[in-house]
C-alpha positions as CSV (number, residue, x, y, z in Angstrom):
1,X,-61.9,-168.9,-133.2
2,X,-61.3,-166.7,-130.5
3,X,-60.2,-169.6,-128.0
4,X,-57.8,-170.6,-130.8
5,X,-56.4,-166.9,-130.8
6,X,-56.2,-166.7,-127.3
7,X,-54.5,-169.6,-126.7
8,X,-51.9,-168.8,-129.3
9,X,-51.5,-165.8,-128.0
10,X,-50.8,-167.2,-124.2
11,X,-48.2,-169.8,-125.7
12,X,-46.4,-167.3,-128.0
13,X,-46.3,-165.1,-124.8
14,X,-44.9,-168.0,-122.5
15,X,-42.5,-168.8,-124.9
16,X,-41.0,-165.3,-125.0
17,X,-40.7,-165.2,-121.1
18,X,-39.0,-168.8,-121.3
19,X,-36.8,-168.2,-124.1
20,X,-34.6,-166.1,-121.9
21,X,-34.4,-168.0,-118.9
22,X,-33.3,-171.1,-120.8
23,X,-30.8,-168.8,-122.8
24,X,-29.3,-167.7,-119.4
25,X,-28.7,-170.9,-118.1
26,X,-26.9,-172.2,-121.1
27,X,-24.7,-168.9,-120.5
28,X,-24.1,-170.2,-117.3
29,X,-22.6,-173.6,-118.4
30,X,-20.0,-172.1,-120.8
31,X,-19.0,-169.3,-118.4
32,X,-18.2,-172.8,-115.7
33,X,-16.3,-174.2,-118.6
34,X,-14.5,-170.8,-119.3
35,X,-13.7,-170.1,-115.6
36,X,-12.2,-173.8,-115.3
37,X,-10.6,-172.9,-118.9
38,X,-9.2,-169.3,-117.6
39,X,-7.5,-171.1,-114.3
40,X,-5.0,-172.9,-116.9
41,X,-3.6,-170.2,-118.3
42,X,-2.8,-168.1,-114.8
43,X,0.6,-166.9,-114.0
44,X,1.2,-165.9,-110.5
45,X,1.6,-162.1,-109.9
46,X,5.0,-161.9,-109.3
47,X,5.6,-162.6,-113.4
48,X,4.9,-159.9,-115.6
49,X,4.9,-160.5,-118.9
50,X,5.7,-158.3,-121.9
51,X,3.8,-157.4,-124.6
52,X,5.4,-160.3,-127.1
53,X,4.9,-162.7,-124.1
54,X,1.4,-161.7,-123.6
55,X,1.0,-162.1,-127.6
56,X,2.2,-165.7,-127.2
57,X,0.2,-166.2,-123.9
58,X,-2.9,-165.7,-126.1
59,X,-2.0,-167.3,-129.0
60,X,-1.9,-170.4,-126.6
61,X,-5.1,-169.6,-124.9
62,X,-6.4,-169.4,-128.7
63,X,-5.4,-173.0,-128.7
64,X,-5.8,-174.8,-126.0
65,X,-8.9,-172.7,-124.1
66,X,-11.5,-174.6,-126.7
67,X,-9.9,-178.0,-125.7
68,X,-10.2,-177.2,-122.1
69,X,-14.0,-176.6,-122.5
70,X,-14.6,-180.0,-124.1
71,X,-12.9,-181.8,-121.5
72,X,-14.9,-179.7,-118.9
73,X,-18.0,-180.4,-120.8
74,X,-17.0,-183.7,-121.2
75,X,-16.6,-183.8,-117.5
76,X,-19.9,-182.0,-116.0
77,X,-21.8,-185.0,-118.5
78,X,-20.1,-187.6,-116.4
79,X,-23.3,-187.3,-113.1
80,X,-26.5,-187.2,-112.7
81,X,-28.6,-183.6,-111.2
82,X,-28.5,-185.9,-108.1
83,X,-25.1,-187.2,-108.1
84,X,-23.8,-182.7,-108.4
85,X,-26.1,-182.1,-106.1
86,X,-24.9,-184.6,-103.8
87,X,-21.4,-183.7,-104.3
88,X,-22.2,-179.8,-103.6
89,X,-24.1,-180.8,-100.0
90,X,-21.0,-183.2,-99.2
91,X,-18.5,-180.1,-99.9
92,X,-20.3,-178.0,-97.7
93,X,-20.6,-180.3,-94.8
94,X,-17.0,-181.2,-95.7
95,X,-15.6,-177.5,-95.5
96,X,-18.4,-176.6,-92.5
97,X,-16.5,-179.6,-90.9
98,X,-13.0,-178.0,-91.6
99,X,-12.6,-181.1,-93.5
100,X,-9.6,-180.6,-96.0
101,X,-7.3,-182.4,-98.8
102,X,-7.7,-186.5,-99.3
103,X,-10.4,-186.6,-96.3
104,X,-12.6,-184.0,-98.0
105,X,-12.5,-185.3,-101.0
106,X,-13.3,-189.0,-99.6
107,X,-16.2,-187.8,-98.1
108,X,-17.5,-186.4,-100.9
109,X,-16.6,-189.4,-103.4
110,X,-18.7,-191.4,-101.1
111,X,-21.9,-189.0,-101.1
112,X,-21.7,-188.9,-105.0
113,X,-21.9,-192.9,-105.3
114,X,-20.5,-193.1,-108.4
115,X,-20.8,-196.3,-110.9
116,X,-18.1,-198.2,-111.7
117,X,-18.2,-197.0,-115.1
118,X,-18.4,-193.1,-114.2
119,X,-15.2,-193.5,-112.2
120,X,-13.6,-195.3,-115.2
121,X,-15.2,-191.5,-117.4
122,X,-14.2,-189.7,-114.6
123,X,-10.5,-191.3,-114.3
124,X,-10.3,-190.7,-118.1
125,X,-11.2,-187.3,-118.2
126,X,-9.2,-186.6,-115.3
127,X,-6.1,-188.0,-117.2
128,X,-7.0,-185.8,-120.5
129,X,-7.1,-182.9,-118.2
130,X,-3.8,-183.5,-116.6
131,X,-2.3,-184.0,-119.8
132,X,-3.1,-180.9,-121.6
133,X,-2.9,-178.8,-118.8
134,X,0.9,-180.2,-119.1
135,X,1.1,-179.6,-122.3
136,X,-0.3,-175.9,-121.9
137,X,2.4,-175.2,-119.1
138,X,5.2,-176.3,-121.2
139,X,4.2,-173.6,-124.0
140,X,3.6,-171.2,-121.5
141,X,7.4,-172.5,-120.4
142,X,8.6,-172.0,-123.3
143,X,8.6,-168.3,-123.9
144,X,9.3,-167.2,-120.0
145,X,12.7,-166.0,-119.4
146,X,14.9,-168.2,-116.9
147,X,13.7,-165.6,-113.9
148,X,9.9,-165.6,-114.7
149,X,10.7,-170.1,-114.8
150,X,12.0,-169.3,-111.0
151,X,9.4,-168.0,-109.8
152,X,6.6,-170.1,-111.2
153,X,8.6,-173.3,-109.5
154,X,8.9,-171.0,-106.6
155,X,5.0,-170.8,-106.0
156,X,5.2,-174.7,-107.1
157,X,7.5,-174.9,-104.1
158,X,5.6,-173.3,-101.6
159,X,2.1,-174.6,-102.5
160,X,3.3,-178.1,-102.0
161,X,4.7,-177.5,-98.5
């Protein structure tokens, strides 16, 4: 009987050390999908936004943040623990390498060896993604005043050159 008690007592004990851990880690994977979700909804610094603008900027983010979390979700699902990990040791090498742009990315496409059928996910995702992102700027469009429009086509401008 005391075996039985002990043992219990080890299990319930490990449990209550794991619990935590594995809470932590699914922390982790919402605050990735939040970060990527956040980067949607960024204005660059030289707009400043009133207080009904920022009211309409979060009525936005209301909508469209949970949407961007699927999609990331969605996304993460796509490879394998190897196939990330893969991908992370190509970037590094890649950016170590002063690798940059299309050649980077080729690099690193080839390292993941991905399936003919997780390209066709990835494409797919890729095309959601681009399309709300879209249909997020538009919104956010939609309520800037002709000056604030400037400047965001401005830094459009100037990150493409």
């Amino acid at each position: 009987m005391r075996k039985i008690v002990l043992k219990f007592a080890v299990l319930a004990l490990a449990v209550l050390i794991a619990a935590p851990v594995w809470a932590a880690k699914e922390e982790k994977k919402k605050e990735k999908g939040a970060r990527a979700a956040s980067r949607a909804f960024e204005l660059p610094t030289t707009i400043t936004l009133s207080a009904e603008q920022m009211t309409k900027l979060a009525e936005v983010k209301k909508e469209f943040e949970p949407k961007l979390e699927v999609l990331a979700t969605k996304q993460r699902g796509i490879l394998t623990a190897e196939q990330k990990k893969a991908r992370q040791e190509a970037s590094k090498a890649a950016k170590a390498a002063g690798k940059k742009g299309k050649e980077a990315q080729a690099d690193i496409a080839a390292a993941m060896k991905l399936t003919d059928d997780q390209k066709k996910q990835q494409e797919e995702v890729d095309k959601e993604m681009k399309e709300l992102n879209g249909k997020i700027r538009d919104q956010i469009s939609s309520f800037l005043t002709a000056e604030q429009k400037a400047n965001l086509t401005t830094k459009k401008k100037k990150k493409d050159a």
